[in-house]
N, C-alpha and C positions, 0 to 999 in steps of 0.2 A: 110438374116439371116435364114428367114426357111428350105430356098434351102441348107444350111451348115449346119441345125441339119437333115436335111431328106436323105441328099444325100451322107454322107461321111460314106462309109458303113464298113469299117477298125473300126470308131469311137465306129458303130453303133456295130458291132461284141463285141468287148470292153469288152462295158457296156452291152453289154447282158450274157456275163459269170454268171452262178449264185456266189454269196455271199456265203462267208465258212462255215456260219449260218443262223438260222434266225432269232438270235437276231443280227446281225450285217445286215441283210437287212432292217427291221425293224427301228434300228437306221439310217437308211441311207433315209429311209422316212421321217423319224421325222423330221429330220436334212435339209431334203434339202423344206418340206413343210414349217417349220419355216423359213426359208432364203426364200422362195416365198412371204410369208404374209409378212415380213418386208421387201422386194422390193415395195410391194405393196403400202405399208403406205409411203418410201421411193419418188416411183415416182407416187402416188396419182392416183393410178388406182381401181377406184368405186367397179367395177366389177368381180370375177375372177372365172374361173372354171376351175382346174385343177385334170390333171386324172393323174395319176403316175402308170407305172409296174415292176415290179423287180423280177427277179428272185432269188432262195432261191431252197436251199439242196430239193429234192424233190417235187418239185411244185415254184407255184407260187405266189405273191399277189397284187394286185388292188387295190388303194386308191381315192377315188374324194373327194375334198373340196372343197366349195364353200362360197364367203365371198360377200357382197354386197347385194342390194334391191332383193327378193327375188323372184320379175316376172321376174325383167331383167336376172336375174340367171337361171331362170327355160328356158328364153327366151335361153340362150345361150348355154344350155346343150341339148334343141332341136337341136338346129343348130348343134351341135355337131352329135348328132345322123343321121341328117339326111345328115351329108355331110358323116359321117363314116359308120356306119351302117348300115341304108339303100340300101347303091348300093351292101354294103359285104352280105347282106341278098338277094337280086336281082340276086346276081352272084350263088348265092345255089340252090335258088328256081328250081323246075324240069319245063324246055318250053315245052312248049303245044304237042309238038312229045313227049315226055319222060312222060308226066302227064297224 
């Protein structure tokens, strides 16, 4: 399943067109964050940290919510950072020839 949202890049182009608005991006958050939480309640997942991006008429916007115990949450927005972040910060940093 992940390998099918990560790797179908026709899909991925798609959904990256910006929104004719940005109240119609906007609604497209709301929309698809309420349809997450009521998954959640659905198939009884504790936990959840979800980051969403959209694009919109000149620019962009970033949303995280997060629903569940509050270390485990905090625990898996680390995890988040350090599998994504981290190495994308590592890859910029200047090596020791260039610093």
């Amino acid at each position: 399943m992940i390998d099918e949202l990560t790797q179908d890049l026709d899909l991925y182009k798609l959904m990256s067109d910006p929104y004719a608005t940005n109240e119609e991006a906007d609604a497209a958050i709301d929309a698809f964050l309420n349809d997450v939480v009521d998954l959640r309640k659905k198939h009884r997942i504790a936990n959840i940290v979800v980051c969403v991006h959209t694009n919109r008429p000149g620019g962009h916007r970033a949303v995280m919510i997060s629903r569940g115990e509050s270390s485990i949450v905090a625990m898996m927005a680390t995890q988040l950072y350090r599998r994504f972040a981290v190495p994308l910060l590592r890859s910029l940093a200047p090596t020791e020839d260039e610093g």
